[in-house]
N, C-alpha and C positions, 0 to 999 in steps of 0.2 A: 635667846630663843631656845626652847627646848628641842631636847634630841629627839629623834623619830625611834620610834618602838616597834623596834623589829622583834619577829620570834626566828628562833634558831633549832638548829640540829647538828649536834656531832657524830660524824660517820668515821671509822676506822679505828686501829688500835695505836699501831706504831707511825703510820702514816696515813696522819688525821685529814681531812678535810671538813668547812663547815659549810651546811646547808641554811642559806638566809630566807626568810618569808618575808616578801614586800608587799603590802596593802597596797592600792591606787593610789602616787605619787608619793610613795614614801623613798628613801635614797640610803643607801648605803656608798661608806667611802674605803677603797682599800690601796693598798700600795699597788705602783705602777709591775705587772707579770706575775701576779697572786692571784687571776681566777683560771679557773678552771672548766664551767660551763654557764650558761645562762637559759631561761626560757625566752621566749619571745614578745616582745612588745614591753622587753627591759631597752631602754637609753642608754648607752655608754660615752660617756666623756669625759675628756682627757680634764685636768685642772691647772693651771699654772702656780703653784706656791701648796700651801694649807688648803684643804675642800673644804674647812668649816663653812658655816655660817660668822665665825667670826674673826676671823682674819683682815676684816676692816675691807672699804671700797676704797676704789683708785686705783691706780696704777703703783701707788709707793705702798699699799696694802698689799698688795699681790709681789709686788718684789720684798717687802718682808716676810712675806710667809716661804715663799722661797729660798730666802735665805738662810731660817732656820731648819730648813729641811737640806741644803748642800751642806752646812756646818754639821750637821749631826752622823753626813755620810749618806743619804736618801737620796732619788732622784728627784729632782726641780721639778717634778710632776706627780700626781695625783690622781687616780679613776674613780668617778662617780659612776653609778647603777640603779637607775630612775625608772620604778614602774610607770609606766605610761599605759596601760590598760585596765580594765573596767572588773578583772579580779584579782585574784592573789596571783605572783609572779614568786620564782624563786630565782636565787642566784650562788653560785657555789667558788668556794676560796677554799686552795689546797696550801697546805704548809710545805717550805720550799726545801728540807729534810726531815729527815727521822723526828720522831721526836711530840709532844705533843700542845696540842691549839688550848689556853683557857679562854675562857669565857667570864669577861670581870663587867661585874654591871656600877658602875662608877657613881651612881647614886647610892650608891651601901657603900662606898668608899669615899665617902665626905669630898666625892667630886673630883677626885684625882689620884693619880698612881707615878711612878716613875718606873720605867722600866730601860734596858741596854738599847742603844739604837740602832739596832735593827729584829727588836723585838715584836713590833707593829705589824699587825694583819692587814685586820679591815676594822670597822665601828659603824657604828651609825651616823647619819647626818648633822652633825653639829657638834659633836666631840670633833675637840682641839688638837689639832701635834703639834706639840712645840718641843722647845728645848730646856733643860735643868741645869744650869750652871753649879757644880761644888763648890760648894764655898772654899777648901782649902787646897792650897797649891799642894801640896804630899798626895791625897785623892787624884787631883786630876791628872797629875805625873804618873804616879805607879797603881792607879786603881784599875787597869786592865780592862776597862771599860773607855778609859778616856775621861776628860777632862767636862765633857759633854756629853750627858744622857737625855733619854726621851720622856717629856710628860705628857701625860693625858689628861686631858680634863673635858666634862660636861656632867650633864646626867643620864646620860646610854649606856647601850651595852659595846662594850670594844672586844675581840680578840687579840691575843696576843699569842706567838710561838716560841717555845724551846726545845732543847733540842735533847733528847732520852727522857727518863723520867721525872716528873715533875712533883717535888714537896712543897707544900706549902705549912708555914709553920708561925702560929698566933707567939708572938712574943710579950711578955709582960712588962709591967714598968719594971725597968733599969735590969732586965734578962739581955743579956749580953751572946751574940751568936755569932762565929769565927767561923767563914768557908774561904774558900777558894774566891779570887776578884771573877775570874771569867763565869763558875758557876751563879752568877746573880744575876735573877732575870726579870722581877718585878718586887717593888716594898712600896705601901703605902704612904704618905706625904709625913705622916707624924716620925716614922724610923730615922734613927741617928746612923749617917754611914762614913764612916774612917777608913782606913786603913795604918795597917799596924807589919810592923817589918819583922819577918822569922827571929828569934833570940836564936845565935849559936852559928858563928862563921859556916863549921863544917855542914848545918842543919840547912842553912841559906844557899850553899853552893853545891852539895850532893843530892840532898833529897827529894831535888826533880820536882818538885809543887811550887818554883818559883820562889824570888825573892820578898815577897807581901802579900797578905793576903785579907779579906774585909771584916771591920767589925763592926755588926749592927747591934744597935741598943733599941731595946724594948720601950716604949709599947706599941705597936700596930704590927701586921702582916707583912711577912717577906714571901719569896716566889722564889726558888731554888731548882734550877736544872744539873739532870746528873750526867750530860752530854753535852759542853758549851760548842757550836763549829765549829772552832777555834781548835779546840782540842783535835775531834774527827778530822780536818783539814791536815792538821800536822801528822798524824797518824799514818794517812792516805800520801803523805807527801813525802813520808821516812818510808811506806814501804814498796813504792814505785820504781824502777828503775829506769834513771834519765836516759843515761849511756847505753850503748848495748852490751856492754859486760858489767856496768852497773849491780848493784844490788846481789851480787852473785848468779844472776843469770845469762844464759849465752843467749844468739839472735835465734834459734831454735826455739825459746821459752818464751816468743809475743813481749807484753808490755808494753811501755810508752816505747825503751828502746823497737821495738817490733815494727812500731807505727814508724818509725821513723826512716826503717829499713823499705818498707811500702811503698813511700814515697822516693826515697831515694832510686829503684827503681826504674 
């Protein structure tokens, strides 16, 4: 079934949001606590597994598409957003940090992408989520990603989020591109992805960028973020203090310690 053709708008700089235009019963699909507003005489319903259209009927259809969405880390459900009136409706999906929303229309990408699993916004009606199995065990072990990433497929347009700012970079046949496993955020189905382990003990155990890092071989599109969560999380979680004397701060100085002082109380 073809995907529904939605037009779009992006609003914001660092903290994007996308604005959807829904024809009379056209449907967009997005992750469960990704919108942000709606107009009226938009539908909202929950999904059990995959929203596609193609996720198969039954009941062992709908427990396989959910399944590929608890193994990948997603929740078991899915929001659909159904114009159900007689003009244009819109509907709007905020990105859940910093960082910024693309906009990949999957028919100029020979119908599929792979991106990290929890890259996934919203799409249109009929693009697929499933799951990307690596072929090799060393990838799925220490690719930083997991063992398990996210595909898209159909012929619509999908968003996807990362998190700072976004490169995207055409690779040629047998160009070879070394980053960071957590900064990879989207590559089209033809890129070749490995990973390959630091040369040099002291380089592996000092240099703070982790013991492995990805190598993609040309040719198609990679999608590179300069802020993976991952990183900000850590960041935010080194400079908090738990305790109240924590971190070099006294109960005087707030913080998490602070909050804890509140309560105790």
């Amino acid at each position: 079934m073809k995907n529904h053709e939605i037009d779009f708008v992006l609003h914001g700089d660092d903290m994007q949001f996308v604005e959807v235009e829904l024809d009379p019963q056209e449907t967009v699909i997005a992750e469960a606590g990704s919108l942000m507003m709606m107009d009226d005489r938009i539908r909202m319903e929950t999904v059990f597994g995959d929203a596609s259209s193609n996720q198969g009927s039954g009941i062992m259809g709908k427990l396989l598409g959910a399944g590929k969405r608890l193994i990948t880390g997603e929740s078991l459900f899915m929001t659909t957003f159904t114009n159900e009136g007689n003009g244009k409706r819109k509907v709007y999906f905020a990105a859940p940090y910093p960082g910024k929303i693309i906009p990949m229309d999957l028919s100029k990408l020979d119908g599929k992408i792979i991106c990290q699993k929890d890259a996934f916004l919203a799409a249109a009606k009929g693009v697929s989520v499933g799951i990307e199995l690596q072929k090799k065990l060393g990838t799925g072990f220490f690719g930083g990603e997991g063992f398990i990433m996210q595909k898209l497929e159909g012929d619509g347009m999908a968003f996807v989020h990362a998190g700072g700012a976004i490169y995207e970079r055409q690779l040629q046949p047998g160009e070879t591109l070394r980053i960071d496993t957590g900064c990879l955020v989207a590559m089209t189905q033809d890129v070749r992805y490995e990973i390959e382990m630091v040369s040099g003990v002291k380089t592996a155990l000092f240099g703070g960028e982790g013991l492995f890092f990805a190598t993609l071989s040309g040719p198609g599109t990679v999608w590179v973020q300069s802020l993976p969560f991952s990183r900000l999380a850590s960041r935010v979680f080194a400079a908090a203090p738990l305790t109240q004397g924590g971190g070099g701060q006294n109960s005087g100085e707030g913080g998490i310690g602070g909050l804890f002082d509140l309560f105790n109380k």
